[in-house]
N, C-alpha and C positions, 0 to 999 in steps of 0.2 A: 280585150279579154281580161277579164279582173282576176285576180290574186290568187292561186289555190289555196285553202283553208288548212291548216296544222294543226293536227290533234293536238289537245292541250296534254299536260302532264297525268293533271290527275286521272284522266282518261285512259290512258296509257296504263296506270298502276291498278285502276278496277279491273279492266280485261286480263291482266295479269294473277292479280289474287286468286283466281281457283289452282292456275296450275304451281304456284307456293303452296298453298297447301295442302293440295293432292303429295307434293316433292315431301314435306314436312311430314303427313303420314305413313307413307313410303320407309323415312329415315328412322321412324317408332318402329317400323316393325322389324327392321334390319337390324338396329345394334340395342345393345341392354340399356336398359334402363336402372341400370343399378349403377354406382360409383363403379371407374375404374379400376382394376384390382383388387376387387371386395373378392373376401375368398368366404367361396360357398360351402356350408357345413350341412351336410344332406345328416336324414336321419338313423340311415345304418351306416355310418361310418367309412362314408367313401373320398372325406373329404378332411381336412383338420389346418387351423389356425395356424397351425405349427411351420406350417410351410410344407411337409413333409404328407402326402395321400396315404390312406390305410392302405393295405396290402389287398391285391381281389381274390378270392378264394379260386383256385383253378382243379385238383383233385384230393381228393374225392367232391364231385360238386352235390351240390343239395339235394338229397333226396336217394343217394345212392345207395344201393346195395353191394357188401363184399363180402369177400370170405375171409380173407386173413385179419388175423386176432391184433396183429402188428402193424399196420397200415402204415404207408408213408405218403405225408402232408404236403402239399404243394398251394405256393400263392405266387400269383405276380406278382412281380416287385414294385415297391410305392417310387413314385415321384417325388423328387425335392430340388428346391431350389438352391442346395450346397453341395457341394461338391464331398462331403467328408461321405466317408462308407459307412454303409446300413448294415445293421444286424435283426434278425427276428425271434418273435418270442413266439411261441406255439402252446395252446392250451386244449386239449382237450376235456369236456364236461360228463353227468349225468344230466343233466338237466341246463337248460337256457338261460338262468342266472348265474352258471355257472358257481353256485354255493357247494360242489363237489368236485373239485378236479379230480379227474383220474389221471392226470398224464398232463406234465408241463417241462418242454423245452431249456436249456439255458438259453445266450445268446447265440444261434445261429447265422454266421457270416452273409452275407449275400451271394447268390449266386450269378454266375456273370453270363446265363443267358435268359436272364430277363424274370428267371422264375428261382425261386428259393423254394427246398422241399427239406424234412424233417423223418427220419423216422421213429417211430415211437422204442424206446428199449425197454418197455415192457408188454405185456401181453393184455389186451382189453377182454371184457364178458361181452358173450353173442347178446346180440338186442341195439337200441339204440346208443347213439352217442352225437354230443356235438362239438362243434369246435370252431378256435378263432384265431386270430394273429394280426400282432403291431408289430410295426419297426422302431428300432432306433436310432439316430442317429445323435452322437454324446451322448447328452444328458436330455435331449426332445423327444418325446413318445409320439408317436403318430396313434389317431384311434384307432380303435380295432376293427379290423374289417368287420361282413354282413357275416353274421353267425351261418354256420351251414349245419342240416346233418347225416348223418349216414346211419346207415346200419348194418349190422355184420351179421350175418344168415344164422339159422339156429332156434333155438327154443328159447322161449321170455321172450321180458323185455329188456335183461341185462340193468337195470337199476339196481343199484347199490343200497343198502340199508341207508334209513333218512339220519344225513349224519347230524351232530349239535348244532342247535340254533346262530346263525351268523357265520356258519364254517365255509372259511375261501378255500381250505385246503385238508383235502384227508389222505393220511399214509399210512396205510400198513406196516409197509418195509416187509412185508414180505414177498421174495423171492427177486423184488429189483424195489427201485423208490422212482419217484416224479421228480424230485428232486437231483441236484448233480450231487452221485456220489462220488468219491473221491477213497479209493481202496476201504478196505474192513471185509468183511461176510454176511452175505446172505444165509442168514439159520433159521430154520423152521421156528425159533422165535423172536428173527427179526433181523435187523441189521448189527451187526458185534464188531466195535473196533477192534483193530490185531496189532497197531502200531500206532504213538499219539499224535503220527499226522492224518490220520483219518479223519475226515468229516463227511458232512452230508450240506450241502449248503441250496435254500430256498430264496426264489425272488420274489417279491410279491408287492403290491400295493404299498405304499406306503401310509400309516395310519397311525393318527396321535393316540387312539383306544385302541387296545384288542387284547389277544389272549393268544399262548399256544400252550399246549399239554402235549405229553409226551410219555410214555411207561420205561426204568428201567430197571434190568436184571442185571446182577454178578458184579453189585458193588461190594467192594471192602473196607476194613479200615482202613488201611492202610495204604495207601496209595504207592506204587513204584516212582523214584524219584521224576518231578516234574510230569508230573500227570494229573490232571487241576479241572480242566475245564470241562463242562459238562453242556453248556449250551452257551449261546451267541448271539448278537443280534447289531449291524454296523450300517453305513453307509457308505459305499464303495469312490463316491464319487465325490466324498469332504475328505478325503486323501486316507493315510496309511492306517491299517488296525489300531496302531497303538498308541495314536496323536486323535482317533477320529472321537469327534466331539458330539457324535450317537451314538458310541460305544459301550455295551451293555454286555456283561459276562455272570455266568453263574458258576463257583468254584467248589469242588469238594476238595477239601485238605483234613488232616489229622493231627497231631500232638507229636512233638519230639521230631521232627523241630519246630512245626509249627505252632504259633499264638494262636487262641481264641478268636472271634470265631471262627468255628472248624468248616462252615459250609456259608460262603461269604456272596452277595451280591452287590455287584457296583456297576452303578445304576447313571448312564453322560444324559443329559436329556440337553441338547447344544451349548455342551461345553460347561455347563451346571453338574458335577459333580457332586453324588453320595455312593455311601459304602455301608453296608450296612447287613446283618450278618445273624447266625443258629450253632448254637456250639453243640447241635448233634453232629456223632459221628459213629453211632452204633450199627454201622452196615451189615446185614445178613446177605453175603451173594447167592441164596437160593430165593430169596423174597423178589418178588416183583413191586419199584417205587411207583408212585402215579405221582406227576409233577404238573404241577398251571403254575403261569408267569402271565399276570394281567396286570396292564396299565390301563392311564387314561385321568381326565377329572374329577375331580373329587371337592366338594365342599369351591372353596376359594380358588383353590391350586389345581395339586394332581398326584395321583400317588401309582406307587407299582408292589405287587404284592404275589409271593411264592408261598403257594400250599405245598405240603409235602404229604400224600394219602389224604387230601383233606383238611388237612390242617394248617392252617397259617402260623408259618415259619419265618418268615421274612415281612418285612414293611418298609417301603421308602416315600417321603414325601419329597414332594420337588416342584418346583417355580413354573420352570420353562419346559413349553411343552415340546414331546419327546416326537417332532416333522420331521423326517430323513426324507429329500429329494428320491433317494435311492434306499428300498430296506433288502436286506442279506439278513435271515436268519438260520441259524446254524446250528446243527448238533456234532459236539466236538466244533472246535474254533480253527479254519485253515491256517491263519495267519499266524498264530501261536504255534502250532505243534505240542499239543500239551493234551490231548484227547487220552480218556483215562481205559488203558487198556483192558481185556475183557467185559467191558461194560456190552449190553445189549440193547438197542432202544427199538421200539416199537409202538403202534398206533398213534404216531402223531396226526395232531390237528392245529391247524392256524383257523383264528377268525377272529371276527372283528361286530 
């Protein structure tokens, strides 16, 4: 009986190749095709580099209708890969670029059953409204969740007059602020320090250009000792008011005992120091001031510049420009205590 015959090899591996690659197609459909660990950045904001997920919008969800003028904000909480505790920021809009806030949150803690909620401490217009929120964790912002919006039952559409071109921020100050205020009064014209720890303190973007304007009433010459500051603008997280190296103040002072000039702006653009100043000091406390404080580039460098009613009063030129990781702008300065009493402020605007 002669020899049984054995497949050779390569025989062996033809009959095998379909079910390789059948196995090999199989393993494409099952796992990604993308690198390990790439982190996905969707396009409303469900996802961020940071390590840290936007927040999911939970109520009011999309599209909702309420009735209270007051609503309170809820998001799931975002995801991150450290352990350090999350805090949120809450904005409410007029519109979807959010170029009008009516209503913005400080840092709100997390809450520890999964969901963080906000309520508004002032009163919104019947009609529409939108709104968003990130977390933080330090100094890492997570993106902003998917914009949602709601609407509050009633007549209109609750829009707001269309405020100045580029504006992140509009405040009345009357009858509450979007900002955190921190004691003074609420007066039919506006917000009025009563002690010179009062301020009003804004979070916002941080931005080497922009502008904010502000109106005030019931200045005098004379100032009560140590009462200086009239506006603000720092970086909370390059360390303390009075060492931080984007620290910017605007001062009214007066004659006997003070030097010229009498109304002084000193201008950190990181750690680049000027001073630079207006020796008015003829205050009428029945006149209402209009003030803009704009910065930004200019020719080579960069300059920043205070009109008082329109008129350029102040001028600073300066190198480096004026990036705060973190901006705090401020009517009256908390850190100081030096907010100038019976002053009124009103209709401020931030933009950029």
């Amino acid at each position: 009986m002669g020899q049984e015959r054995q497949p050779s090899f390569l025989m062996i591996a033809l009959l095998a190749l379909p079910f390789f690659l059948d196995g090999c197609k199989l393993e494409e459909t099952l796992l990604p095709t993308n690198a390990t660990g790439d982190d996905v950045v969707s396009d409303d904001g469900t996802g961020s580099g940071s390590g840290i997920t936007a927040p999911i919008i939970s109520d009011p969800l999309p599209g909702s209708a309420i009735s209270d003028l007051q609503p309170t904000l809820t998001v799931l909480n975002s995801a991150q890969n450290e352990s350090e505790s999350l805090s949120y920021l809450f904005q409410v809009s007029a519109d979807t670029a959010f170029t009008a806030l009516e209503a913005q949150s400080t840092q709100v803690p997390e809450g520890q059953d999964g969901s963080t909620s906000w309520g508004l401490d002032r009163s919104l217009s019947e009609g529409r409204h939108f709104w968003r929120v990130r977390s933080r964790s330090g100094t890492t912002d997570s993106q902003f969740s998917a914009t949602a919006e709601f609407s509050i039952s009633g007549s209109g559409d609750g829009t707001p007059p269309t405020p100045s071109a580029g504006t992140i921020i509009s405040d009345p100050l009357i009858g509450g602020s979007i900002g955190q205020a921190n004691g003074g009064q609420f007066t039919s014209g506006g917000w009025q320090v009563t002690t010179p720890g009062n301020f009003i303190r804004y979070e916002v973007l941080p931005m080497a250009s922009g502008w904010v304007e502000f109106d005030i009433s019931g200045l005098r010459e004379i100032n009560s000792p140590n009462q200086f500051m009239l506006f603000g603008m720092w970086d909370p997280s390059a360390g303390s008011y009075r060492t931080n190296p984007f620290r910017v103040h605007l001062q009214k002072l007066h004659p006997n005992p003070h030097n010229p000039p009498y109304l002084r702006l000193r201008w950190i653009a990181n750690g680049e120091q000027h001073d630079e100043g207006n020796n008015f000091y003829d205050w009428d406390p029945s006149r209402t001031y209009h003030w803009r404080i704009e910065w930004g580039p200019s020719g080579g460098g960069h300059t920043a510049r205070v009109f008082l009613d329109g008129q350029l009063v102040i001028t600073v030129n300066y190198n480096r420009a004026y990036q705060p990781d973190v901006l705090f702008i401020e009517l009256g300065i908390g850190e100081r205590s030096e907010s100038v009493v019976g002053a009124t402020y009103s209709n401020l605007q931030i933009g950029n």
